[in-house]
C-alpha positions in Angstrom: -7.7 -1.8 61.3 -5.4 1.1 59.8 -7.5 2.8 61.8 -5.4 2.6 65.2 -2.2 4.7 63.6 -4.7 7.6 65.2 -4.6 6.0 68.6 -3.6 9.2 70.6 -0.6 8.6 72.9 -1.9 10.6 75.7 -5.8 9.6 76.4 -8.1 11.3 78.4 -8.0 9.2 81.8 -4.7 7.4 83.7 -6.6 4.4 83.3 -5.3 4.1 79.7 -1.8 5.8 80.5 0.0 2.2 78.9 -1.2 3.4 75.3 -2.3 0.3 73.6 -0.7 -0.5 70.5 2.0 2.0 71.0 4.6 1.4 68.0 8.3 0.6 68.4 10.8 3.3 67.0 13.2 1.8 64.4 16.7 3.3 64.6 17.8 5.9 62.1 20.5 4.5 59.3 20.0 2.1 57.7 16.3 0.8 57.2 14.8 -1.4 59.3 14.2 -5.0 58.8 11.3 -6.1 57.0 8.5 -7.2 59.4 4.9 -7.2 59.5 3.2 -4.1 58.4 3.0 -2.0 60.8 -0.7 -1.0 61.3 -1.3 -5.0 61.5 1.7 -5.2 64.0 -0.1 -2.2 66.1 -3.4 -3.7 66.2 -2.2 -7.2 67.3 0.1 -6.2 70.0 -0.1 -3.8 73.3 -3.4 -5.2 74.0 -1.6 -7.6 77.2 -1.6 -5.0 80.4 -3.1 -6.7 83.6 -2.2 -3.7 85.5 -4.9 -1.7 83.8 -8.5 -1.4 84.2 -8.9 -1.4 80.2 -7.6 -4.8 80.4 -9.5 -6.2 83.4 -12.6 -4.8 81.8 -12.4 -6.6 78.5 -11.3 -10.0 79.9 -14.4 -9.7 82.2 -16.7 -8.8 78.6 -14.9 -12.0 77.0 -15.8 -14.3 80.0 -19.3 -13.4 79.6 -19.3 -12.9 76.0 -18.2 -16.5 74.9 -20.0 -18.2 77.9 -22.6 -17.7 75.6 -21.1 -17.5 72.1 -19.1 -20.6 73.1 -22.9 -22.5 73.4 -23.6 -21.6 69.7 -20.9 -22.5 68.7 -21.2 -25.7 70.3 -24.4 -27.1 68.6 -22.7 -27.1 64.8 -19.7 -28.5 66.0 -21.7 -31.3 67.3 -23.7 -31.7 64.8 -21.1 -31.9 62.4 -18.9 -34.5 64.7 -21.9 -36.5 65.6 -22.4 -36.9 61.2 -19.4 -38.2 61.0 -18.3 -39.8 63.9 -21.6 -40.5 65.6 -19.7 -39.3 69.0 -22.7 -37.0 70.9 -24.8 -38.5 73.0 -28.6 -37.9 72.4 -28.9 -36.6 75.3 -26.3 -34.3 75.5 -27.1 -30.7 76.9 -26.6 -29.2 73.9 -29.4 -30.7 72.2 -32.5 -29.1 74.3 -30.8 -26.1 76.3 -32.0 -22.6 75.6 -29.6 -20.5 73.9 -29.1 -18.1 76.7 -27.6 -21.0 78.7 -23.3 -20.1 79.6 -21.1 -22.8 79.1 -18.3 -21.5 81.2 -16.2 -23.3 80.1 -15.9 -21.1 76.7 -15.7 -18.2 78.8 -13.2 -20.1 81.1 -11.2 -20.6 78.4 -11.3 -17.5 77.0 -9.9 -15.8 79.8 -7.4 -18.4 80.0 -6.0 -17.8 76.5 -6.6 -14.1 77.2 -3.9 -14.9 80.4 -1.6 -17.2 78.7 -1.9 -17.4 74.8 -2.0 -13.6 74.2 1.4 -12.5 75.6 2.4 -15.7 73.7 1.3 -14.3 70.5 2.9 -10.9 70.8 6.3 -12.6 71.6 5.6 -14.1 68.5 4.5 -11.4 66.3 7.7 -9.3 67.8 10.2 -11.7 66.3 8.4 -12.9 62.9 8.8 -10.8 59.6 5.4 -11.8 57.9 2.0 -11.8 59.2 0.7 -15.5 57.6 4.0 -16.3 59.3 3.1 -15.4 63.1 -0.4 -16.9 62.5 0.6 -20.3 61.5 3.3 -20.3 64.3 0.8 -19.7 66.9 -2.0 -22.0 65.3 0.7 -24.9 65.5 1.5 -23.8 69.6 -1.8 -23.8 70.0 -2.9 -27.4 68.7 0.1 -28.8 70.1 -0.8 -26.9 73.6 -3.8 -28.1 73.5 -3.2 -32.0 72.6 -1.0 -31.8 75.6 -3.7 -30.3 77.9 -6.6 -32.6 76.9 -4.4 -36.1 76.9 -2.7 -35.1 80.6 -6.0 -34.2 82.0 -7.5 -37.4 80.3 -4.9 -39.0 82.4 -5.0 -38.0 85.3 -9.1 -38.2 85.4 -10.8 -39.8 82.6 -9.4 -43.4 83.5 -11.6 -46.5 82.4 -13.1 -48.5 84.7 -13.0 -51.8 85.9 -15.2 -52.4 82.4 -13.5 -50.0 80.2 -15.9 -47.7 80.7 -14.5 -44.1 80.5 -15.9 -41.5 83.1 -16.1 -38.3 81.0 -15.2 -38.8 77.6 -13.9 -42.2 75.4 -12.0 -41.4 72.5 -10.4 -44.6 72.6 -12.0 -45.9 69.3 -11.3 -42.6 67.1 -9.0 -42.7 64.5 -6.1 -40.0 65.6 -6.4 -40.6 69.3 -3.7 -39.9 71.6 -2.9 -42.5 73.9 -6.6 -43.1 74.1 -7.6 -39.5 75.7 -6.9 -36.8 73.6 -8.5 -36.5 70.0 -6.7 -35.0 67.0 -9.4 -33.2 65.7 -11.1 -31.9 68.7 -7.2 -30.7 69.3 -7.5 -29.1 65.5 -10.5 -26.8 66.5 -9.5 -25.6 70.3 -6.5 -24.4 68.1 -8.5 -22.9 65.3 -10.6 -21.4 67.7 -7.8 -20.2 70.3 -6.3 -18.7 67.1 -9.3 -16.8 65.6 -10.1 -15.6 69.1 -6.8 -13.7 69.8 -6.0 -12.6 66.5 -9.6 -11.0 66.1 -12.0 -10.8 69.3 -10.1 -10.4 71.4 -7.9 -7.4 69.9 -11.6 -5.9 68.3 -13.1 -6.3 72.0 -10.0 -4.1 73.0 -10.1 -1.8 70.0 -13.8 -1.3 70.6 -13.3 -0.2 74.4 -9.9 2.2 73.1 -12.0 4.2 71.0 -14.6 4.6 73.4 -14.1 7.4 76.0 -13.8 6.1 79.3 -17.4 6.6 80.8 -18.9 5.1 77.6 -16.5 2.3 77.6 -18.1 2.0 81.6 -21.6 2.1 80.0 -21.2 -0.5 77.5 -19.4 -2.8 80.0 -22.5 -2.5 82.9 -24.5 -3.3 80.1 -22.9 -6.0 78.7 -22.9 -7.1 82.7 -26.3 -6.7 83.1 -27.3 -8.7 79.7 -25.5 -11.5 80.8 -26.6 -11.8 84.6 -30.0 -11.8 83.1 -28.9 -15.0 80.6 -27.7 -16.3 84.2 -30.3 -15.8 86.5 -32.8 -17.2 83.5 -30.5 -20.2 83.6 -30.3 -20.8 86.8 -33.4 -19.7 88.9 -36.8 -21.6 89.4 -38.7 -18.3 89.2 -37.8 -18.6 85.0 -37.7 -21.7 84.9 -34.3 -22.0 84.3 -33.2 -25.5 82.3 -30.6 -26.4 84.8 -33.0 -25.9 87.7 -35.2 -28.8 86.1 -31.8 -31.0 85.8 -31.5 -30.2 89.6 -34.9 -31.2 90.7 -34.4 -35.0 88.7 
């Protein structure tokens, strides 16, 4: 990652005019305050401008991206929670759909944590002094965050019936449940996940795009487009056959 201290500052095209990762001057005197080293510091922060294409165009990569990565990543995790826990339903999706399929809501959430989690973590890298530091700040935020999120939603739509029945998920029997909706350990990994993905994808996505000139930056993304309206359409359309075209017609 050292590699960015030869980000130019003036790039060929205004698209790029913010220049990512652009370092902060210390004053002269007396020597600045230890923080994180400052090739790390570069490469982690900058990458937040939703007033640029650059930006608009990796977010859109990352939806599509982990719509599908998010589905392979699903099937261990499920494997290893139905081991222990015996949690997964045998009949769950994950079990029999092709591995083209999205699951949006990976994507979803990437772009979410893009939105929301990524300016958070370059507030946090700003006023920290070590690197392991900043990373174990935002891992916390981001379990905690997301306890919050899946116990509220539980809430307010994952009520048990008139038979305790629960309409989405029951976590009501699992050791480390909160308030009978949200689950410790699912809590765990959406933060170990949310932390890995903006500490490395998503800043590598961005890097990637940076050192490409624009019209092969262009390139890559229609391709990248076109790869995944293909997973789509094969997902989705009778004329391949698509898995959730044989849910439909059940």
């Amino acid at each position: 990652m050292s590699a960015m201290n030869n980000r130019p500052n003036d790039h060929n095209t205004s698209n790029r005019h913010h220049q990512y990762g652009q370092s902060e001057p210390h004053d002269s005197g007396e020597p600045a305050a230890p923080i994180i080293h400052d090739n790390l510091k570069h490469d982690e922060i900058g990458w937040f401008q939703p007033r640029t294409w650059a930006f608009w165009r990796s977010l859109t990569v990352c939806l599509a991206l982990f719509s599908i990565i998010g589905h392979w990543m699903e099937l261990p995790y499920c494997l290893t929670m139905n081991h222990f826990f015996g949690i997964v339903s045998p009949d769950y999706a994950v079990w029999h759909d092709p591995w083209f399929v999205p699951y949006w809501v990976y994507g979803i959430g990437a772009v979410a944590m893009t939105l929301v989690i990524e300016p958070l973590k370059e507030w946090i890298v700003n006023r920290r002094k070590t690197l392991w530091g900043a990373i174990f700040e935002s891992f916390i935020l981001m379990v905690a965050l997301a306890a919050v999120l899946e116990t509220v939603i539980g809430l307010i739509i994952n009520q048990p019936d008139a038979n305790g029945v629960y309409p989405f998920w029951d976590n009501s029997v699992l050791p480390g449940n909160i308030l009978n909706q949200g689950w410790i350990v699912n809590d765990f990994f959406i933060g170990l996940m949310a932390t890995v993905y903006v500490w490395v994808f998503y800043p590598l996505i961005c890097m990637g795009f940076y050192k490409l000139s624009e019209r092969w930056a262009n390139i890559v993304f229609v391709l990248v487009m076109i790869a995944f309206a293909l997973c789509v359409i094969a997902s989705y359309t009778p004329v391949f056959g698509g898995p959730y075209v044989a849910h439909m017609q059940q």
